[in-house]
ZATORMI-772864 format. One record per residue (C-alpha): residue number from 1; y, z, x; residue in three letters. Coordinates in steps of 0.2 Angstrom, whole numbers. Each point is the difference from the previous one (the first is absolute). Layout:
% ZATORMI-772864
SITE:NUM:Y:Z:X:Ala;
...
//
This chain:
% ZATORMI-772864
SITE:1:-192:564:127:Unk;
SITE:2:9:-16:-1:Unk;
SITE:3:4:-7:-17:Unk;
SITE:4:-5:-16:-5:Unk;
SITE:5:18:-7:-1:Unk;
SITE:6:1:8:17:Unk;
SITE:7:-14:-13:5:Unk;
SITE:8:9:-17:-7:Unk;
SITE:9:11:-11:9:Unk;
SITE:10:16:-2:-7:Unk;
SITE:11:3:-19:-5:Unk;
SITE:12:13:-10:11:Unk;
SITE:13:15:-4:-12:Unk;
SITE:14:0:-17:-9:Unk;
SITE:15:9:-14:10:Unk;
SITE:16:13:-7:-10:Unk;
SITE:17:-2:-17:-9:Unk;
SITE:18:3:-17:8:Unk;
SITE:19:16:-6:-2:Unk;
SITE:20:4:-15:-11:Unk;
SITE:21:8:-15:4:Unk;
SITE:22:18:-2:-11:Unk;
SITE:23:0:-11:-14:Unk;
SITE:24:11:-13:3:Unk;
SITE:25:17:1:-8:Unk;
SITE:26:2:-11:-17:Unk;
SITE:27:12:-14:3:Unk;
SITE:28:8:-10:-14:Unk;
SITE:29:-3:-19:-1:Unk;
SITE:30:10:-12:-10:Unk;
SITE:31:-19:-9:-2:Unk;
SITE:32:-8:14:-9:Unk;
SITE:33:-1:-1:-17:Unk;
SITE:34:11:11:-12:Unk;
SITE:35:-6:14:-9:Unk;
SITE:36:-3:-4:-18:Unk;
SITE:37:-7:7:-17:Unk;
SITE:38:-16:-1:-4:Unk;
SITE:39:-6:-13:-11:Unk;
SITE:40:-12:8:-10:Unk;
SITE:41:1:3:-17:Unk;
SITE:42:5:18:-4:Unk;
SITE:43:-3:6:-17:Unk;
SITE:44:-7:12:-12:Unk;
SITE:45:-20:1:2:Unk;
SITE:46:-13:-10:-10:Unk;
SITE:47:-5:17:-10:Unk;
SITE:48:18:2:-5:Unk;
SITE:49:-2:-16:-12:Unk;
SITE:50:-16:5:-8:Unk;
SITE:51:11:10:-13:Unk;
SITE:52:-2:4:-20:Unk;
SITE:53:16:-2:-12:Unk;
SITE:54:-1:-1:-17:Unk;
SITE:55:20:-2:-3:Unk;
SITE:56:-4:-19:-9:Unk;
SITE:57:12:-4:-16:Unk;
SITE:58:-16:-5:-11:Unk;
SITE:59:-14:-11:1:Unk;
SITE:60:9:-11:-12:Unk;
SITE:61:14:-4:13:Unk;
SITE:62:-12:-3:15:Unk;
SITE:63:-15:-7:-8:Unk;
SITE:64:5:-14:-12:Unk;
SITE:65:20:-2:3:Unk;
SITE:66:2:-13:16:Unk;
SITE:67:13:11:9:Unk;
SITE:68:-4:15:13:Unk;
SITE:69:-1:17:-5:Unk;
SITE:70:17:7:9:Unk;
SITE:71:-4:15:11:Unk;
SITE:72:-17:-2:3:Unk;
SITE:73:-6:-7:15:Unk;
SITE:74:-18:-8:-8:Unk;
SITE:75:4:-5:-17:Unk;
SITE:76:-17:-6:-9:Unk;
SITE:77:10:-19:-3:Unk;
SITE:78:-6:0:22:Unk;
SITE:79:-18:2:-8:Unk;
SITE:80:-1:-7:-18:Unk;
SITE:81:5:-19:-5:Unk;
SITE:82:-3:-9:-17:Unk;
SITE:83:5:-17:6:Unk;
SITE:84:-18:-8:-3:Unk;
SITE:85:1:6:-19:Unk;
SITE:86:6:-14:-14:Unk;
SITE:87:17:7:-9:Unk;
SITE:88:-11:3:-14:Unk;
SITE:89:-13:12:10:Unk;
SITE:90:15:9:10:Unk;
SITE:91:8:5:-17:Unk;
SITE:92:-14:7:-4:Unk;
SITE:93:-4:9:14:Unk;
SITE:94:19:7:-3:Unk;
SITE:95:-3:5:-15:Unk;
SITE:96:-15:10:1:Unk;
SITE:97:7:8:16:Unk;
SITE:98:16:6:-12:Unk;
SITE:99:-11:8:-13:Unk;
SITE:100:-2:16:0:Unk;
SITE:101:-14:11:-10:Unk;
SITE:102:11:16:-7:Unk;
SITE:103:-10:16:-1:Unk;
SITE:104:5:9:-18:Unk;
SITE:105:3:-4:-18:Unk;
SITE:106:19:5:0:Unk;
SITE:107:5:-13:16:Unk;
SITE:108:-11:-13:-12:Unk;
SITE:109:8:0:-15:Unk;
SITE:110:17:-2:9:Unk;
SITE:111:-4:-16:4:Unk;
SITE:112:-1:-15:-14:Unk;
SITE:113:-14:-11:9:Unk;
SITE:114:-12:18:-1:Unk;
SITE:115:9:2:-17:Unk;
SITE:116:-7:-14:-8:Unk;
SITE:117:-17:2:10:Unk;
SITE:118:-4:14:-8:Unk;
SITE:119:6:-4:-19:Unk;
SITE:120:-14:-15:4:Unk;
SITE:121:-11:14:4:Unk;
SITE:122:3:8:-13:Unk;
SITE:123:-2:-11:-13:Unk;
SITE:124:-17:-6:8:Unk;
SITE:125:-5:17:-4:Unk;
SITE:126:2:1:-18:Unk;
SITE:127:-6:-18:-3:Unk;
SITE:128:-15:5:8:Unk;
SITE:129:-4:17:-8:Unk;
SITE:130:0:9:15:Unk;
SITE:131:4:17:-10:Unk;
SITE:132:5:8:-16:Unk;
SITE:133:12:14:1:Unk;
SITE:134:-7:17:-8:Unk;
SITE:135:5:16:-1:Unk;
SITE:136:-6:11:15:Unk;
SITE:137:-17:8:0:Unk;
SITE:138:-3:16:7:Unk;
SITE:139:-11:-1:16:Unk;
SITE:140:-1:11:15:Unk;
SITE:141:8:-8:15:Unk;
SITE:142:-1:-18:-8:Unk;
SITE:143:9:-6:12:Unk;
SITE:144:-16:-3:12:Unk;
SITE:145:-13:-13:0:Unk;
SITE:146:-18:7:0:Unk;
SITE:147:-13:-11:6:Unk;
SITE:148:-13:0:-11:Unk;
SITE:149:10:3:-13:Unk;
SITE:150:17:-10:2:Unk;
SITE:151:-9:-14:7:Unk;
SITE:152:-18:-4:9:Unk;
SITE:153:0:-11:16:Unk;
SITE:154:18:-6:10:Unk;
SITE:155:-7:-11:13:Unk;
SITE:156:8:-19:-1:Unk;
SITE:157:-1:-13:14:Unk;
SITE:158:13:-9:8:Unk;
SITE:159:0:-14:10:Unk;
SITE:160:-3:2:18:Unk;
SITE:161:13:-6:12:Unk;
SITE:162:-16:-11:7:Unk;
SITE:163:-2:-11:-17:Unk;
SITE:164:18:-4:0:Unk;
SITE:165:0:-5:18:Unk;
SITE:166:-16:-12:-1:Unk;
SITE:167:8:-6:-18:Unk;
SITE:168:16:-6:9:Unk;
SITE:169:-9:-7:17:Unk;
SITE:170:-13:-10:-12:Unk;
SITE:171:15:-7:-11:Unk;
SITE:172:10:-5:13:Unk;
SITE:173:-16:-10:8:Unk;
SITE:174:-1:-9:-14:Unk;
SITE:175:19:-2:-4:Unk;
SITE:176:-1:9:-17:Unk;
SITE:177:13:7:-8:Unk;
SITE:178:0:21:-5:Unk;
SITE:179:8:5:-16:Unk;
SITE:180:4:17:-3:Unk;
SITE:181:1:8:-19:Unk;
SITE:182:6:18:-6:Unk;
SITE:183:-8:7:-15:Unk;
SITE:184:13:9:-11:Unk;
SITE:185:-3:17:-5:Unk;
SITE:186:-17:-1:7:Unk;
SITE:187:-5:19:0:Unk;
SITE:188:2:-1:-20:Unk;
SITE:189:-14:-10:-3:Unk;
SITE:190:-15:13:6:Unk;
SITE:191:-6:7:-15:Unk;
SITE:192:-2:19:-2:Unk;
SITE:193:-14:10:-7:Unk;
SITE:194:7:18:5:Unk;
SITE:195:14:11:-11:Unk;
SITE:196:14:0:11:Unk;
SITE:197:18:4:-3:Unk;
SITE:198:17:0:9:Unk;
SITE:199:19:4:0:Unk;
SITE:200:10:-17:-3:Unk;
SITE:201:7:-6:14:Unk;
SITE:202:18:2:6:Unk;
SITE:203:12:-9:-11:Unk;
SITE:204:-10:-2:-16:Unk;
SITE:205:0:17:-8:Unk;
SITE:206:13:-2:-16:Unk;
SITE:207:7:16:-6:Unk;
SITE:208:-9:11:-12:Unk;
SITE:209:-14:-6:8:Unk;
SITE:210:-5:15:12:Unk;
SITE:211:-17:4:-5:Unk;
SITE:212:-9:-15:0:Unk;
SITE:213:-8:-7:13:Unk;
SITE:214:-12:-18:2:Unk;
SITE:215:-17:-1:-4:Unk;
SITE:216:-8:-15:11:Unk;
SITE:217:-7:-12:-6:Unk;
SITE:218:0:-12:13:Unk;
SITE:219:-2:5:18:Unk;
SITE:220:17:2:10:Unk;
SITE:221:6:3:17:Unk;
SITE:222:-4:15:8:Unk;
SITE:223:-14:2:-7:Unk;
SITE:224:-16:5:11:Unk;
SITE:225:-11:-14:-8:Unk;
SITE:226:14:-11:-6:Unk;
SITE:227:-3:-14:17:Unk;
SITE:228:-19:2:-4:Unk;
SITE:229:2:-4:-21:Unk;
SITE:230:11:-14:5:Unk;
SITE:231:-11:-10:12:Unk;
SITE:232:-16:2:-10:Unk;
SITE:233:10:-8:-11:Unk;
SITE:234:6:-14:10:Unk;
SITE:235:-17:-3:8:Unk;
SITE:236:-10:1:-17:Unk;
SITE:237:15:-15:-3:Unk;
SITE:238:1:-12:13:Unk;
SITE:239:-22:3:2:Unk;
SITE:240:0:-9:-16:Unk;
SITE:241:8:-14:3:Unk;
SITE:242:-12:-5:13:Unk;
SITE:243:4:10:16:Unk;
SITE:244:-13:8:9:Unk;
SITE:245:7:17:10:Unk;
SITE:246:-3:1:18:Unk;
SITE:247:-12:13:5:Unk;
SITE:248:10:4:19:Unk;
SITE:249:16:0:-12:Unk;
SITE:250:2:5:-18:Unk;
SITE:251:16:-5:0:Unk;
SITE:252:-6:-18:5:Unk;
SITE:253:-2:-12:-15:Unk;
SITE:254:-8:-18:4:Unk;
SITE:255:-4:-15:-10:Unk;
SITE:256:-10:-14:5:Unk;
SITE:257:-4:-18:-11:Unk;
SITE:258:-7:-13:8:Unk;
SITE:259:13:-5:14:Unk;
SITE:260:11:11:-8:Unk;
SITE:261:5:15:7:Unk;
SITE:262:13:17:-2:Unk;
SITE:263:5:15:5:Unk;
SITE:264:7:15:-9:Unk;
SITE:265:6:17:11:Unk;
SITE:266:6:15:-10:Unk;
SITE:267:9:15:6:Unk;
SITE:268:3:11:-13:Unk;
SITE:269:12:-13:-12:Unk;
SITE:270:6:-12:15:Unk;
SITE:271:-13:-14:-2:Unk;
SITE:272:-2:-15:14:Unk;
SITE:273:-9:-17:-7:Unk;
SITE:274:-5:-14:12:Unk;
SITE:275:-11:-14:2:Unk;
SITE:276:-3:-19:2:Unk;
SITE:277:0:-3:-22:Unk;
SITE:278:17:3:-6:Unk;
SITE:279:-3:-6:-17:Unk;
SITE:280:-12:19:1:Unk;
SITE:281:14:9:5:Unk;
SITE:282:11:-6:-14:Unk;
SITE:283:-17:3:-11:Unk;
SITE:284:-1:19:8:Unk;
SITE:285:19:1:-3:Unk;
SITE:286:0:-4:-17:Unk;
SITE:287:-16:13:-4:Unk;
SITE:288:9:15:10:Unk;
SITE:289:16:-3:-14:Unk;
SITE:290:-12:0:-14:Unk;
SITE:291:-8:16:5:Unk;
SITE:292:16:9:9:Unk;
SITE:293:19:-2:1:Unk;
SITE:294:1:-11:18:Unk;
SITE:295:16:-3:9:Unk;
SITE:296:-1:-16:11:Unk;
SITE:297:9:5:17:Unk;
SITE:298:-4:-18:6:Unk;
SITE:299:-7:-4:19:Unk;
SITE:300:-5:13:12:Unk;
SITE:301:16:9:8:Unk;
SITE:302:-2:19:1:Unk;
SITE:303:-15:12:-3:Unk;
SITE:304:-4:17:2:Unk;
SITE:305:14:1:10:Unk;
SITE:306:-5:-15:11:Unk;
SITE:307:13:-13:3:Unk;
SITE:308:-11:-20:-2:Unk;
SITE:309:9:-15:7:Unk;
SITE:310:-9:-15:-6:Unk;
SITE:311:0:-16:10:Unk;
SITE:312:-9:-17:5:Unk;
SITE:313:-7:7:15:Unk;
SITE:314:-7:15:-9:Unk;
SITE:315:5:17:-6:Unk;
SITE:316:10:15:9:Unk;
SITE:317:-1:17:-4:Unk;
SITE:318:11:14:6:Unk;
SITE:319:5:17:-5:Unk;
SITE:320:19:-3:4:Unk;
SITE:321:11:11:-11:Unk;
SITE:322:-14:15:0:Unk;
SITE:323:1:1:19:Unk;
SITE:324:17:1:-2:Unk;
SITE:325:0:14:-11:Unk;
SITE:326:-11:7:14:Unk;
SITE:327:14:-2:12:Unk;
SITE:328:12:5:-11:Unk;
SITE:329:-8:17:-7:Unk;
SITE:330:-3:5:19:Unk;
SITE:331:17:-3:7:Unk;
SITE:332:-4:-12:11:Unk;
SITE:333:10:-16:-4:Unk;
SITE:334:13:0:14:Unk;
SITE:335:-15:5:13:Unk;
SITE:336:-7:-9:16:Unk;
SITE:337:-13:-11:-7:Unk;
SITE:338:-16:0:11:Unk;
SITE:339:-14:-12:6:Unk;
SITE:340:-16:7:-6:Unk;
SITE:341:-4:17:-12:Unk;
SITE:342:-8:10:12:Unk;
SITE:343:2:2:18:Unk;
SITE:344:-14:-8:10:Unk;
SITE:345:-15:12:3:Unk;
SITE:346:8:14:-10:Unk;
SITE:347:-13:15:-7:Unk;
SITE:348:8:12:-11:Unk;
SITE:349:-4:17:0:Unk;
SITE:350:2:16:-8:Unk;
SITE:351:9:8:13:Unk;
SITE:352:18:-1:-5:Unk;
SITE:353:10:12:-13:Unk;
SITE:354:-3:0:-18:Unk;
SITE:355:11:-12:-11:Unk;
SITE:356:13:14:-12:Unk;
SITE:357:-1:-12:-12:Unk;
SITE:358:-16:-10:-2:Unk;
SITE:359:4:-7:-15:Unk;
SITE:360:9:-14:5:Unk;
SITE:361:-12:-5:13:Unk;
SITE:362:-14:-2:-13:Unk;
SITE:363:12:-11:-11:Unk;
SITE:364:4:-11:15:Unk;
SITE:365:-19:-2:6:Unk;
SITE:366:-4:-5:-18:Unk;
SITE:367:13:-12:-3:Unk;
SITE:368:-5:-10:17:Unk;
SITE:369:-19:1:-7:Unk;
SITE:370:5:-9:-13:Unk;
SITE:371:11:-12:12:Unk;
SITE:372:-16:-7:7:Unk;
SITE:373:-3:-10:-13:Unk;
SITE:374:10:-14:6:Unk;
SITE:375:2:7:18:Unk;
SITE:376:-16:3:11:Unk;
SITE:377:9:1:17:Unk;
SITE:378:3:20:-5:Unk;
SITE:379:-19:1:-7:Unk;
SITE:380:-5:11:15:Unk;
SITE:381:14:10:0:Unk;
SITE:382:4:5:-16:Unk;
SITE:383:-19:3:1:Unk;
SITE:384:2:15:15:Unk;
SITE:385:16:6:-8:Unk;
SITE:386:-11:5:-17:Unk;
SITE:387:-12:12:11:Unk;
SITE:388:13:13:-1:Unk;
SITE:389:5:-1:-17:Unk;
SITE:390:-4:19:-3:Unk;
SITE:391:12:8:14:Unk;
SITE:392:12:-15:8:Unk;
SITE:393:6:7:16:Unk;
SITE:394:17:-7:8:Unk;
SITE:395:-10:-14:12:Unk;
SITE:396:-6:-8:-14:Unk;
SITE:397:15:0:-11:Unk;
SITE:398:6:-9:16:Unk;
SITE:399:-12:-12:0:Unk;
SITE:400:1:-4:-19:Unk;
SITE:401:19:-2:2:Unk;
SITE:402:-5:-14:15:Unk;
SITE:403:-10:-9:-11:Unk;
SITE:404:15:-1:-13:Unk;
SITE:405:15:-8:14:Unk;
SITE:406:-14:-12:4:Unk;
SITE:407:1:-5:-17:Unk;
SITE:408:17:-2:2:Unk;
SITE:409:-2:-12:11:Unk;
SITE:410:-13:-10:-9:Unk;
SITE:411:8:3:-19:Unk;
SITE:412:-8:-15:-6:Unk;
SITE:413:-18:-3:7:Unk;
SITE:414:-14:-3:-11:Unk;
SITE:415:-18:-12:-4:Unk;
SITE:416:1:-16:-1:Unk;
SITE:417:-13:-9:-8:Unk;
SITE:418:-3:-19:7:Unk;
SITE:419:-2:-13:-11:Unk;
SITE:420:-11:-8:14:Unk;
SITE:421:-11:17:-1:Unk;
SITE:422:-18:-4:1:Unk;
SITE:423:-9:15:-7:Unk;
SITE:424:-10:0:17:Unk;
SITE:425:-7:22:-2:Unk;
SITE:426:5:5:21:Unk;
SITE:427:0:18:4:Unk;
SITE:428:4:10:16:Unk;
SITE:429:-9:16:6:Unk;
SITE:430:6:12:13:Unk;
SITE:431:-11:15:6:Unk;
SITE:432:7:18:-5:Unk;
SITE:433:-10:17:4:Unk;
SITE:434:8:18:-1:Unk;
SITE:435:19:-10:2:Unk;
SITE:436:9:14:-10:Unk;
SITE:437:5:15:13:Unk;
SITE:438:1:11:-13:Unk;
SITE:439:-17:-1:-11:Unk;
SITE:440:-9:-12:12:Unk;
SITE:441:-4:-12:-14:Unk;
SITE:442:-3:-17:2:Unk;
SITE:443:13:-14:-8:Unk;
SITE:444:-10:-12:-15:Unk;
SITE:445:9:-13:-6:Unk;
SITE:446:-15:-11:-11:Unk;
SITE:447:1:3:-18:Unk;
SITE:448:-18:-4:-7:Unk;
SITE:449:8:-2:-19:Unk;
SITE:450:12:-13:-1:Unk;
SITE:451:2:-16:-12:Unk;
SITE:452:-11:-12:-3:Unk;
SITE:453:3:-17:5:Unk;
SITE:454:-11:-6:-13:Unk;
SITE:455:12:7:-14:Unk;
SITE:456:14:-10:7:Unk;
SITE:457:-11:-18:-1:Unk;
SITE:458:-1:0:19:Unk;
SITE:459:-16:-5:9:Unk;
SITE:460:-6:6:17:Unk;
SITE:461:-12:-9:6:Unk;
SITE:462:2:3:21:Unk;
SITE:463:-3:17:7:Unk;
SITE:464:13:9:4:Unk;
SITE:465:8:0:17:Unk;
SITE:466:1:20:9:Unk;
SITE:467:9:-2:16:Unk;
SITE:468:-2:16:12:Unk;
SITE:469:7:3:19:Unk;
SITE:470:-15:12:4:Unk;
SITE:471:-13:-11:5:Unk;
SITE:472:-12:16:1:Unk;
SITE:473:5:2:-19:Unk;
SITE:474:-6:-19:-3:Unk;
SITE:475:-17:2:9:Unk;
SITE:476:-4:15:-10:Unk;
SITE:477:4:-10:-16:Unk;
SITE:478:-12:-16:4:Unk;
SITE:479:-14:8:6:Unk;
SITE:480:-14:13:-4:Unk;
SITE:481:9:14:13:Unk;
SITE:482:0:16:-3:Unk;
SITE:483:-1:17:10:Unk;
SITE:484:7:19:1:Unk;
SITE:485:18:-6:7:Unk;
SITE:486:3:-9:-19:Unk;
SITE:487:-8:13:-10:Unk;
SITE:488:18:2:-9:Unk;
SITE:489:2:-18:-6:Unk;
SITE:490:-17:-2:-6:Unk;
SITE:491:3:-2:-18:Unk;
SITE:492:15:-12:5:Unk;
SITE:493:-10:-9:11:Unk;
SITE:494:-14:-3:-10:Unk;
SITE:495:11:-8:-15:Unk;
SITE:496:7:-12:11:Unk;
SITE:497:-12:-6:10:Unk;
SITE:498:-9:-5:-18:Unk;
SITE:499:14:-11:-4:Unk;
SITE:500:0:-7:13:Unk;
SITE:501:-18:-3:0:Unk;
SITE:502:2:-8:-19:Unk;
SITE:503:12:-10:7:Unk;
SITE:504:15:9:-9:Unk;
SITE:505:10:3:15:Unk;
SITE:506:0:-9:16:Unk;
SITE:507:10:10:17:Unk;
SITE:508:11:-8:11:Unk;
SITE:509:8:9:16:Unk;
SITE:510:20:-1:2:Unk;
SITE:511:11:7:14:Unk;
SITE:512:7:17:0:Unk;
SITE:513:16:-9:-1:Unk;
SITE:514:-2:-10:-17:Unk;
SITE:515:-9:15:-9:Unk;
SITE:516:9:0:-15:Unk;
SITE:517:-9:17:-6:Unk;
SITE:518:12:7:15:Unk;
SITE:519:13:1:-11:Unk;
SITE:520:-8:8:-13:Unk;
SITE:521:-9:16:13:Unk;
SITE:522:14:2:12:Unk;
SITE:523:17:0:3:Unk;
SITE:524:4:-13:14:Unk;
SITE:525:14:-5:8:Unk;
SITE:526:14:-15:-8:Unk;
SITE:527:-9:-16:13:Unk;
SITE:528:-18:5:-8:Unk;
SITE:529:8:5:-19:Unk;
SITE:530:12:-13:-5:Unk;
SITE:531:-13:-17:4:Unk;
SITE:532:-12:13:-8:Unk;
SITE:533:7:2:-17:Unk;
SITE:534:6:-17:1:Unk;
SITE:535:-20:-5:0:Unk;
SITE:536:-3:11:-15:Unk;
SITE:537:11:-11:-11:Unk;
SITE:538:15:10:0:Unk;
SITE:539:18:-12:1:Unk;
SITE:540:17:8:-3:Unk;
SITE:541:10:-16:-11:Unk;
SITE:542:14:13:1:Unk;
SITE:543:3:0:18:Unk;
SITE:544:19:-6:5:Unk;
SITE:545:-7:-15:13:Unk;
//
């Protein structure tokens, strides 16, 4: 039997390929051009530039002195300019960029300004009473505070950030001046109730005087209720000489005669005193003296760490010298400054390694919080960046270091507060459900408590304007629609479709593109960010052009 291969016909051999025609030979002609170099620009790459160095002199030298930093390729005097100050304001600024706040008793007294600090302290204290020194009674760990014993309730407000804010905008509206007052020693004028003793304090213990120890009279720093004693006081005070406390804000004192009208902000013993009657200021002055020890520090310059530049055509307020400490603290002076604080359509995750030391991001995140103040443009970012306050992973130490050399290169940015302001209430709404990848919550921006417009004189008598780029959102609002598909906005819902119904609020649609609640819910890119916090009222008067 034959095979099968036996029964296949062998394939004819492959016939060879055609043959080409030669390629001409190559024949040099005095008309063709000459080989050259490219014209191209060679160099490192883009990502090479995008560096961090932190090998800056000091901030002294690149901040406030007119020369460049030597060595470093973006010294902050690229970023930072004091040109627009008066002589008088940029020696100010100087200076309170030179003082430094030392951390101990021992680097204190080495100094003669802290020296004579605290022999005025001091002698406050024995003036007042404050405490009698006795010999030491035996107690069981004495050294603690027991509450309901050593004291009974802690809680004393401050003013909100929102107060000071509206206080400014509505006084450079109407051209009024702020003065600012300190009260001396104010802590020692809370009165105490409990028995409370304490070791005297570095530097006032004589010799042969080791067991005895201060019995208070008078409340005193560091004491759990001593903030509490002190602004009972001060309200019981200032109450009586007509002022009636805010209910949004405890901290807000107003006083109104007639035309007459003024306003008195306190924050623990820094006091703010406006309004359109300056013979009441001077009244309210003269009362404060009577009742407590007041230092006059003159015209608004710098509070709470918030550097206010007064002028003609309103009032700037920036947080310069804290965002430089900022800088400063995270190595970052002689880094690549950066257009925006977060890369455009960035979602953080949990995904990356954990941070060794976790620490330092916390400190950073907390410090920017309180940046925000002045600076709403790293609102949203500083917002994301607290989610993952209990375990920071290395992406989001990234991120929180981006925010900071974007700082860099807006050092000075801050509010300004129009002296053509109109008080007209506008608001922007932007739609958020499930926007966190990582819990699925939704983003809220509206704070139902706030101030009062009525405590600060003010008048409202238009409804609001609410501008919203979801025309769906807006049709929901105005009329009576409701089914299963907005089930989870119903209690939302229904309170804004009554203002507007009362006539409270009025809606208005707006473009995607001038949505200014963007800013505030999304990181976007530098041709939608810049003209967006532009529109928000943020200016930088410390720009060098």
């Amino acid at each position: 039997m034959s095979s099968a291969l036996d029964s296949v016909s062998p394939s004819p051999p492959p016939s060879p390929p055609p043959s080409l025609p030669p390629s001409p030979a190559l024949v040099f002609s005095p008309h063709l051009a000459p080989l050259r170099r490219s014209s191209c620009h060679t160099g490192p790459p883009a990502k090479l530039r995008d560096y961090v160095c932190s090998s800056v002199s000091s901030t002294q030298s690149s901040a406030l002195l007119p020369g460049l930093t030597k060595g470093t390729r973006y010294p902050l005097t690229n970023f930072v300019s004091y040109h627009r100050y008066t002589p008088a304001h940029h020696s100010f600024t100087a200076q309170i960029s030179a003082d430094v706040e030392l951390d101990s008793y021992s680097a204190a007294a080495a100094h003669p300004q802290w020296q004579d600090a605290m022999d005025s302290e001091l002698q406050a204290l024995t003036a007042n009473g404050t405490w009698s020194l006795v010999p030491l009674p035996c107690v069981a760990k004495g050294f603690t505070q027991l509450e309901g014993i050593d004291y009974q309730d802690t809680f004393s407000p401050t003013a909100k950030i929102i107060s000071v804010r509206c206080l400014l905008a509505l006084a450079a509206s109407n051209s009024w001046s702020v003065h600012q007052l300190d009260v001396n020693n104010a802590f020692l004028h809370g009165d105490l109730t409990e028995e409370i003793y304490m070791s005297p304090p570095p530097g006032l213990r004589r010799q042969g005087e080791g067991n005895l120890v201060c019995r208070l009279h008078k409340s005193l720093y560091e004491l759990k209720h001593a903030s509490r004693q002190w602004f009972a006081k001060f309200s019981e005070a200032i109450c009586s000489a007509g002022y009636e406390q805010s209910r949004a804000d405890y901290s807000l004192f107003t006083k109104k005669r007639d035309k007459s009208f003024t306003a008195l902000l306190i924050y623990v013993d820094d006091i703010l005193i406006t309004g359109n009657d300056p013979a009441s200021i001077v009244a309210t002055k003269k009362f404060l003296h009577s009742n407590f020890r007041i230092k006059e520090l003159g015209n608004l310059k710098y509070f709470l760490g918030i550097e206010v530049s007064t002028s003609r055509n309103g009032i700037f307020i920036s947080q310069r010298k804290y965002a430089l400490e900022i800088i400063t603290d995270a190595g970052l002076l002689g880094a690549t400054p950066i257009d925006t604080p977060m890369e455009q359509g960035l979602k953080l995750s949990d995904k990356s390694d954990l941070l060794k030391n976790s620490s330092q991001y916390r400190r950073l995140v907390g410090r920017l919080i309180y940046l925000t103040v002045s600076r709403p443009d790293i609102t949203y970012d500083v917002h994301v960046l607290s989610r993952f306050m209990h375990q920071p992973r290395k992406l989001h130490m990234e991120a929180a270091l981006r925010v900071v050399r974007y700082l860099k290169g807006a050092l000075g940015k801050g509010l300004f507060f129009s002296s053509n302001s109109d008080f007209r209430l506008r608001a922007y709404c932007d739609s958020d459900w499930a926007g966190c990848p990582l819990t699925r919550r939704s983003l809220l921006l509206v704070d139902m408590a706030s101030i009062s417009i009525e405590d600060l004189g003010l008048s409202h008598d238009e409804p609001a304007l609410l501008y919203c780029d979801n025309k769906a959102a807006l049709h929901i609002a105005a009329n009576p629609v409701f089914h299963e598909r907005t089930r989870h906005i119903e209690m939302d819902c229904h309170y804004i479709r009554d203002k507007i119904q009362d006539g409270s609020v009025t809606t208005k649609y707006v473009i995607s593109a001038h949505q200014l609640a963007d800013v505030l819910t999304k990181p976007l890119g530098k041709e939608f960010f810049v003209p967006m916090i532009h529109k928000l009222g943020e200016q930088d008067i410390h720009s060098p052009t």
